[in-house]
C-alpha positions as CSV (number, residue, x, y, z in Angstrom):
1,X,60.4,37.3,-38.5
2,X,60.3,39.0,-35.5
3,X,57.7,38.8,-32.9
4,X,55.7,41.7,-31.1
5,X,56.7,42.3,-27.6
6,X,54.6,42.2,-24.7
7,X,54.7,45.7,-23.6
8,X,53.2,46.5,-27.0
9,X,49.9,45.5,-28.2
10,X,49.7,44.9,-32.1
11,X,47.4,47.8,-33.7
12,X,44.7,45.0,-34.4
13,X,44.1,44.0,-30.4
14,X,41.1,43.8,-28.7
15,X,42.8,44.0,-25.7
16,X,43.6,47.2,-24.3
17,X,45.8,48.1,-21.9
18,X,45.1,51.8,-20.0
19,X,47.7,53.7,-19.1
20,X,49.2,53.9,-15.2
21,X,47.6,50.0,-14.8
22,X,49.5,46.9,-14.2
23,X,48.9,44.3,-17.1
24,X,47.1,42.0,-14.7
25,X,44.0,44.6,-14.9
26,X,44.1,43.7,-18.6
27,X,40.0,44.1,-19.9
28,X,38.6,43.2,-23.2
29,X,37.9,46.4,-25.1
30,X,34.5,44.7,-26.3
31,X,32.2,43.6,-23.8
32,X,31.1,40.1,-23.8
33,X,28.0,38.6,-23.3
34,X,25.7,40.7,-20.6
35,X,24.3,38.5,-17.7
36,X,21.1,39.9,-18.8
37,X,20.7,37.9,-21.6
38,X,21.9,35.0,-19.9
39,X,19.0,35.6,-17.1
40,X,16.6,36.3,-19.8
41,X,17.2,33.0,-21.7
42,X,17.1,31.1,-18.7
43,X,13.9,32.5,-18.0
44,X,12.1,31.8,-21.0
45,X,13.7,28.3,-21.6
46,X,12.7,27.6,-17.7
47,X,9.4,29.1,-18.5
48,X,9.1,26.7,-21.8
49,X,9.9,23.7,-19.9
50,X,7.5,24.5,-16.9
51,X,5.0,25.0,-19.6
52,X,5.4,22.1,-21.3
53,X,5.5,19.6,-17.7
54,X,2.3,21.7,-16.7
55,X,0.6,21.0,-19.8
56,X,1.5,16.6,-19.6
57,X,0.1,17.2,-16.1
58,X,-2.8,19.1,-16.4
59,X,-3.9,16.7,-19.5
60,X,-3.4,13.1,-18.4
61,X,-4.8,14.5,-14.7
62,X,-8.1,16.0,-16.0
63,X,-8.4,12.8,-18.0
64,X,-7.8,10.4,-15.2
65,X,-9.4,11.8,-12.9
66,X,-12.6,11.8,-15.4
67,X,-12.2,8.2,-16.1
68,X,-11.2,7.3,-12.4
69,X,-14.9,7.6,-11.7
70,X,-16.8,4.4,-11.7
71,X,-20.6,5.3,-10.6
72,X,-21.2,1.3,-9.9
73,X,-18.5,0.8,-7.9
74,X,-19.4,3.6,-5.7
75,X,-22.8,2.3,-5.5
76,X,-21.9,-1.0,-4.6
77,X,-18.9,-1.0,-3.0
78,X,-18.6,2.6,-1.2
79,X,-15.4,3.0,-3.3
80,X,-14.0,6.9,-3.6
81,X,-15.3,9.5,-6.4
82,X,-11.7,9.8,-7.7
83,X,-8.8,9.0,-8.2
84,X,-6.1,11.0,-5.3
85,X,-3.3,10.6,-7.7
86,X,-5.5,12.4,-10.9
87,X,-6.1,15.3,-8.3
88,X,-2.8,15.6,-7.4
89,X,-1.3,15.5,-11.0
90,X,-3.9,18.1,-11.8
91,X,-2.8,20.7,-8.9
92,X,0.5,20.0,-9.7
93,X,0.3,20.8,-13.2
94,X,-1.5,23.8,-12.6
95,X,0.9,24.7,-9.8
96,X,3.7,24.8,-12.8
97,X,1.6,25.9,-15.5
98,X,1.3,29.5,-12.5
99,X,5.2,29.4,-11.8
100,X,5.7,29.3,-16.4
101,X,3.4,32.4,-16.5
102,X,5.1,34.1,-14.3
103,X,8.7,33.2,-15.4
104,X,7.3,34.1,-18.1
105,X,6.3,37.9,-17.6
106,X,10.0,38.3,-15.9
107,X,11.3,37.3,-19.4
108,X,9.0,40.1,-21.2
109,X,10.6,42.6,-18.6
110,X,14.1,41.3,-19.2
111,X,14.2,40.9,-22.7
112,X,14.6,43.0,-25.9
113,X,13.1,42.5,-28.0
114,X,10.1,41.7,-26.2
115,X,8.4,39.7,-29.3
116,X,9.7,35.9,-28.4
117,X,8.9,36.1,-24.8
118,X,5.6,37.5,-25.5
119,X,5.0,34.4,-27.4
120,X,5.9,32.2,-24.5
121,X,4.1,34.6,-22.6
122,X,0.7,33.8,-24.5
123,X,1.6,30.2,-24.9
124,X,2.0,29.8,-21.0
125,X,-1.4,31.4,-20.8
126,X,-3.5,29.6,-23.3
127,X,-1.5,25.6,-23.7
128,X,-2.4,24.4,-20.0
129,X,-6.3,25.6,-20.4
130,X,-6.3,23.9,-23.9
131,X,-4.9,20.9,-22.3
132,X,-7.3,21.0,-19.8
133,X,-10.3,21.7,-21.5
134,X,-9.0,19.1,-24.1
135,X,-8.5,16.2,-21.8
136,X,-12.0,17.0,-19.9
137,X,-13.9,16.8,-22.8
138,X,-12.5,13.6,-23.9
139,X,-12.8,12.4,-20.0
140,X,-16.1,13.0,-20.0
141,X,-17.1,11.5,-23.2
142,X,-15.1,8.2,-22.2
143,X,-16.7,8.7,-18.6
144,X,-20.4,8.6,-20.3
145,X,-19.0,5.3,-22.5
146,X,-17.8,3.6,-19.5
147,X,-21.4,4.6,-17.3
148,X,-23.5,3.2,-19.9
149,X,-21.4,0.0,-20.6
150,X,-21.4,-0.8,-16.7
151,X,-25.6,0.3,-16.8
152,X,-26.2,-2.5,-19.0
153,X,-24.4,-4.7,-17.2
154,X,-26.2,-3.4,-13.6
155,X,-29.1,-3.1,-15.4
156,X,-31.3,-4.8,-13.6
157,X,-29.6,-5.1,-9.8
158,X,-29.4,-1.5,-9.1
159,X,-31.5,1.6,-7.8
160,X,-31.7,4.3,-10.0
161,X,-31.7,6.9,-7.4
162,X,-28.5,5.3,-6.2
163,X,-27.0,6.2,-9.3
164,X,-28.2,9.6,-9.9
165,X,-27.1,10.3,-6.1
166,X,-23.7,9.7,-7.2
167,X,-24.1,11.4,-10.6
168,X,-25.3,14.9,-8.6
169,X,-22.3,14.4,-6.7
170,X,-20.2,14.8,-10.2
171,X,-21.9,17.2,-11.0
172,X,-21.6,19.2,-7.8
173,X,-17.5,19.1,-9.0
174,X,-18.4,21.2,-11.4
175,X,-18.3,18.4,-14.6
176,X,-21.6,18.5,-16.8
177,X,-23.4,15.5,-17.1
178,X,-25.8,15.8,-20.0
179,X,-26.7,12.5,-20.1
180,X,-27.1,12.0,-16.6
181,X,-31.3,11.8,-17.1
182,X,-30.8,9.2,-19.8
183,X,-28.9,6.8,-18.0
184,X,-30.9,7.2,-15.1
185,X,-34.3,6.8,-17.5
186,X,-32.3,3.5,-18.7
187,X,-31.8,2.0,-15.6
188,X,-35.7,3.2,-14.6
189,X,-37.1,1.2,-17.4
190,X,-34.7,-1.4,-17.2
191,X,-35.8,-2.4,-13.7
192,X,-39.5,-2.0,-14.5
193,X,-39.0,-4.8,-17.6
194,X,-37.1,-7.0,-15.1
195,X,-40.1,-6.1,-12.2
């Protein structure tokens, strides 16, 4: 059995030595992985991620902020519109959900194929405003529920133009109020019974 030398690489090497080189300068004949795949993954898996924290903070912050909003309290006691730590969690989340898009689109420059961080791409785009619209329409619905359980319990002790001061205030944020003339209506003809 003898043993190849050092000097010699066997015919089946991936190593290859040039001549007029000191072995030390040794380089793999096959290139190993590029750093531009390595960038590009971290990209897209950083862009994934970002995504995916924007979208838990966009949600539960459009939500609480909705149902943060408790019209008798602010009509009684003075208290704030909304909760501070919903609107923080909301420009947070769309701070990240910004910062995934654009990780994003370095990925589609980086990357071939392009098809995978397209899809990120279009996910980074379209998740966070489904998770915001999502979360605002069920805010608003449990925001209407909560309004109308407190009316009947106010029924009688409160001014309806109180409330519907407060209500244009919501709606001057830019959340529709639909039933804001039905509640206030309620509480109208709930005073006049109790008159």
């Amino acid at each position: 059995m003898s043993f190849p030398s050092l000097s010699e690489p066997s015919a089946d090497s991936s190593w290859s030595i040039p001549r007029g080189r000191p072995p030390a300068e040794v380089e793999l004949s096959s290139p190993g992985p590029s750093v531009k795949i390595a960038r590009r993954s971290r990209a897209m898996s950083a862009s994934i991620a970002l995504t995916v924290i924007g979208c838990c903070l966009l949600g539960w912050g459009v939500y609480a902020l909705l149902t943060s909003i408790r019209v008798f309290a602010i009509v009684f006691d003075g208290a704030t519109l909304v909760s501070w730590k919903a609107v923080v969690a909301v420009i947070a989340g769309a701070l990240l959900a910004f910062v995934a898009v654009v990780m994003a689109i370095v990925a589609v420059v980086r990357s071939r194929p392009k098809t995978l961080a397209a899809t990120v791409l279009l996910c980074g785009v379209v998740l966070p405003a489904i998770a915001a619209g999502s979360s605002g329409y069920v805010g608003v619905e449990a925001l209407r529920r909560n309004t109308f359980i407190e009316a009947r319990h106010y029924a009688g002790d409160v001014r309806p133009e109180s409330v519907d001061a407060v209500l244009a205030k919501v709606e001057s944020m830019g959340i529709p109020l639909s039933w804001r003339h039905d509640l206030v209506e309620l509480l109208r003809q709930s005073r006049e019974g109790v008159s």
